[in-house]
Residue, then its C-alpha position, 0 to 999 in steps of 0.5 A: x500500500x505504502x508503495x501505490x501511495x508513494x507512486x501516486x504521489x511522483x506522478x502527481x509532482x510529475x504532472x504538476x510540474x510538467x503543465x506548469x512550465x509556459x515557455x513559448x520561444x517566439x519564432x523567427x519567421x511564419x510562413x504562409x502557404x496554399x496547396x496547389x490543388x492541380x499537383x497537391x504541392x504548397x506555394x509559398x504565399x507570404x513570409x513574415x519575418x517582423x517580429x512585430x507582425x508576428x506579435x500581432x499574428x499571435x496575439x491574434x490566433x490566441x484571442x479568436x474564440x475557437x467553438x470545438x464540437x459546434x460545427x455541422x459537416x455534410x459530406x457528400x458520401x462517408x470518408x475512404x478509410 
């Protein structure tokens, strides 16, 4: 018994430390891409290398409100698995 609770207790300061870390490195570039539909390759559409633009970018991403599990799809026929 004293074992399973000395385990259960490293892997809660395990967990606890893990999530508690937010370092985010800031990149130095973010490259926009489209997929060619003709040939399935990515063309490079815009590379943004000012830190300020990316600043904004990121700041807009984090604060558009993202709706899991709302969404309706409708597809022509089931997925090829």
């Amino acid at each position: 018994m004293r074992m399973i609770s000395t385990f259960m207790l490293l892997l809660a300061l395990f967990v606890i430390g893990g999530c508690s870390q937010k370092t985010v490195e800031m990149p130095d570039k973010i490259v926009i891409e489209r997929i060619n539909s003709e040939n399935d390759t990515y063309e490079v559409i815009k590379t943004v290398t000012d830190s300020e633009e990316i600043n904004d970018i990121i700041q807009l991403a984090e604060s558009t409100n993202w709706e899991h599990g709302q969404m309706q799809v409708s597809m022509a026929r089931p997925a090829d698995f």
